[in-house]
N, C-alpha and C positions, 0 to 999 in steps of 0.2 A: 504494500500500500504506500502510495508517495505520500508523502508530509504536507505538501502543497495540497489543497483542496479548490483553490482558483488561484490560475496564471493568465494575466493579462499581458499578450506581447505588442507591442507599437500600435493600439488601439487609435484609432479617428474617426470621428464621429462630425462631420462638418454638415452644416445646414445653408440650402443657396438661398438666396434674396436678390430683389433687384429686378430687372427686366432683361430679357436677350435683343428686344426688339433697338433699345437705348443704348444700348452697351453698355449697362450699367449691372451684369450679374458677375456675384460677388457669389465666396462661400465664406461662413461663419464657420474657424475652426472652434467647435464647443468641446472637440476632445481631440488634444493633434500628438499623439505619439505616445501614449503613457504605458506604460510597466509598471506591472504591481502583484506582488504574489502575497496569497493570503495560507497561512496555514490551518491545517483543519483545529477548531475546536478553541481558535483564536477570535480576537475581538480588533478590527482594522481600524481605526477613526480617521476620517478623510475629512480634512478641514480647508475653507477657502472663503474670500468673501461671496458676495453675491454674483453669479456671472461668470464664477474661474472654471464651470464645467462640472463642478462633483454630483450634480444630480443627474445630468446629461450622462456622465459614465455609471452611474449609478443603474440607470435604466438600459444604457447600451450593454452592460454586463447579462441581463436579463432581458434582451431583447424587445423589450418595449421600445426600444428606440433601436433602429438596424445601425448597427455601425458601417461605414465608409472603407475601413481599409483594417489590418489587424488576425487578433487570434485571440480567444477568449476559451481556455483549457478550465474545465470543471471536470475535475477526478478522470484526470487525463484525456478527457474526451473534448475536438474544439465543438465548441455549439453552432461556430460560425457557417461547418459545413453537414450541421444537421437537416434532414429536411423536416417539412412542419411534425406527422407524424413520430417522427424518432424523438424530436428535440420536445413536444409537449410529455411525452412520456418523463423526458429530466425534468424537466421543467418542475415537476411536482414537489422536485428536491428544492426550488430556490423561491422563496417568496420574498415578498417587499414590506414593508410599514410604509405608508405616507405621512407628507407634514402634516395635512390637517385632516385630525380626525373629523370635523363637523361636511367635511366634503365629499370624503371617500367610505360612505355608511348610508342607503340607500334609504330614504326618510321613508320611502312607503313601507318597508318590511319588518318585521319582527327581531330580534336579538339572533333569535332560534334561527332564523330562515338565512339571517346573514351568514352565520358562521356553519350551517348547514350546506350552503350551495356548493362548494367547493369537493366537500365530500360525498355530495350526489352524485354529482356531475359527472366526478371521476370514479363513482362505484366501489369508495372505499368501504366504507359499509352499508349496510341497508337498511331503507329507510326505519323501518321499530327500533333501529337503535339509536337513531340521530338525537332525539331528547338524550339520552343519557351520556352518551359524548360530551355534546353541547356543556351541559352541567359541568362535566371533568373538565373540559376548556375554560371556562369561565371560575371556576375553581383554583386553576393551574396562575390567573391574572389577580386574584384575589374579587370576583364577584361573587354574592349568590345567584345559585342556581336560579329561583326563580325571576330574576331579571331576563332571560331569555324570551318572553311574553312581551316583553314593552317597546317601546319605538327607541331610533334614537337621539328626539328632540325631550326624551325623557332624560336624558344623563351629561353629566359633568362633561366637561371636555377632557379633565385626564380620565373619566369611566368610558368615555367613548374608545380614547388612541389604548386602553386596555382590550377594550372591546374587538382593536384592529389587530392589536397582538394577539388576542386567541383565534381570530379566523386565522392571521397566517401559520400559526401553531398548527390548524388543522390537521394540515395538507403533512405532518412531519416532515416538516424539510430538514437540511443537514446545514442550506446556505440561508442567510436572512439578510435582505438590504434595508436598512433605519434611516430613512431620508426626512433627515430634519425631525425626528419623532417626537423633541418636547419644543421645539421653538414657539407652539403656538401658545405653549402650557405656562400656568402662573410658574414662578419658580420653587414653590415648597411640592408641587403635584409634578414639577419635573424631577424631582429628586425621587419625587416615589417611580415615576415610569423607570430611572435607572435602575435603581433597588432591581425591580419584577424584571428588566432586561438579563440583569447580570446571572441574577437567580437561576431563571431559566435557560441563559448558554454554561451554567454548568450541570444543572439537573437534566437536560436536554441534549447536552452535549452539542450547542451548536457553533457554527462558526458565524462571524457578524459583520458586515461593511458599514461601519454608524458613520453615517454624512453628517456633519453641521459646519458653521461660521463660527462658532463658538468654542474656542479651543479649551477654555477651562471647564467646559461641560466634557468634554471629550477626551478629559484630563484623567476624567474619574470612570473612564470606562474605560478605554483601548488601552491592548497591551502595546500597540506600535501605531505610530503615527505619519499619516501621509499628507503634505501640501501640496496645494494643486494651485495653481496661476495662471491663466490666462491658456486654458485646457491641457497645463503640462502638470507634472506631478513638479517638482521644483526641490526637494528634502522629504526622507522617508529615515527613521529611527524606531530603538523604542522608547516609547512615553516619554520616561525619565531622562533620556538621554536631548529627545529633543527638546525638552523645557528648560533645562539646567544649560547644554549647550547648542545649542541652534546654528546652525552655519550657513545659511541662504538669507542675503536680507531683506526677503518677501517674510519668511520666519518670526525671523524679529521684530517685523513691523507687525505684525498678529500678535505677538506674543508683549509687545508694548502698548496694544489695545485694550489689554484685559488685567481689569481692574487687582491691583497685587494683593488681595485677599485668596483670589483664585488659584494663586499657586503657593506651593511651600518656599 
């Protein structure tokens, strides 16, 4: 078994704009070259400002967004020359969190139904057993069971991004992308989503890609750290190494943003 559980090689991911007819098309590099290996059972934190590409890679990893040029290796396999078939069969191994929980929670359906579809869909079990799953997944985020009955313009915004964390629990994947997953959230109910994160990549045994802008949130979760600029990675460490010594002055300009309570 390799170590690696995702290797990303000279990844590009650019987007055109513009007109052909004016001569005015352009392509937006949102992800021009980057390398990045994630170890199984590890926690990645990929920090940038607004703009520098980490969501863009974030999704091109998981092909919500098609990359441009590259190689995206998941337990040795590229995805990039999967066809649809083969690659939704992986697929099942890598889900996502979004940033905003009030967006990505489909206001007409049920608790139950949200965190059910996933494992209809794919036939993981069958329907009599979906309530009592459901329950263990909601259980697993610290809800009760009977909250699976109510909508979700009934709950908090950190019981909602919990809510997003047990559907992608569903599916047991092995990879998870956290895109922005407390930025929306006050900051005492961010603390609790890390808690239930952490918990669960080692109860779970998963491995984790946690996107944010916020490097002192990112401080208390990843074991290694990646910067990303203007869609290149720019400095990659671990944690302690790149807080204490930083060597890219994109780094240090992040790391002079954030208020000196947030690091030791």
């Amino acid at each position: 078994m390799i170590n690696n559980l995702l290797t990303v090689s000279n990844l590009k991911t650019h987007f055109p704009f513009g007109s052909r007819w004016f001569g005015t098309y352009h392509w937006v590099k949102a992800v021009d070259g980057v390398n990045l290996e994630i170890d199984r059972g590890r926690i990645m934190g990929l920090v940038g400002e607004s703009g520098s590409g980490k969501t863009t890679l974030g999704r091109s990893i998981l092909r919500l967004v098609e990359p441009t040029a590259g190689s995206i290796h998941f337990d040795g396999v590229n995805l990039l020359t999967l066809k649809h078939t083969a690659f939704r069969q992986l697929r099942r191994r890598m889900q996502i969190i979004f940033q905003d929980p009030y967006s990505s929670l489909n206001p007409r359906m049920q608790i139950k139904q949200i965190i059910a579809e996933p494992l209809l869909y794919h036939k993981i079990i069958p329907p009599a057993d979906v309530e009592e799953r459901v329950a263990e997944l909601l259980d697993k985020v610290g809800l009760e069971a009977y909250f699976m009955h109510r909508y979700p313009h009934e709950f908090s915004g950190g019981q909602r991004q919990r809510i997003c964390i047990a559907r992608a629990l569903s599916m047991e994947p092995d990879f998870i992308v956290a895109d922005e997953p407390v930025s929306a959230l006050d900051v005492s109910v961010q603390a609790q989503i890390i808690n239930i994160l952490l918990s669960l990549q080692r109860s779970e045994k998963l491995t984790i890609l946690f996107i944010s802008h916020d490097l002192a949130v990112v401080e208390r979760i990843a074991d290694r750290i990646a910067v990303m600029h203007e869609g290149k990675i720019v400095e990659e460490a671990k944690t302690d190494r790149l807080i204490k010594k930083p060597q890219h002055p994109y780094t240090k300009k992040l790391l002079a943003a954030v208020p000196m309570t947030g690091f030791k």
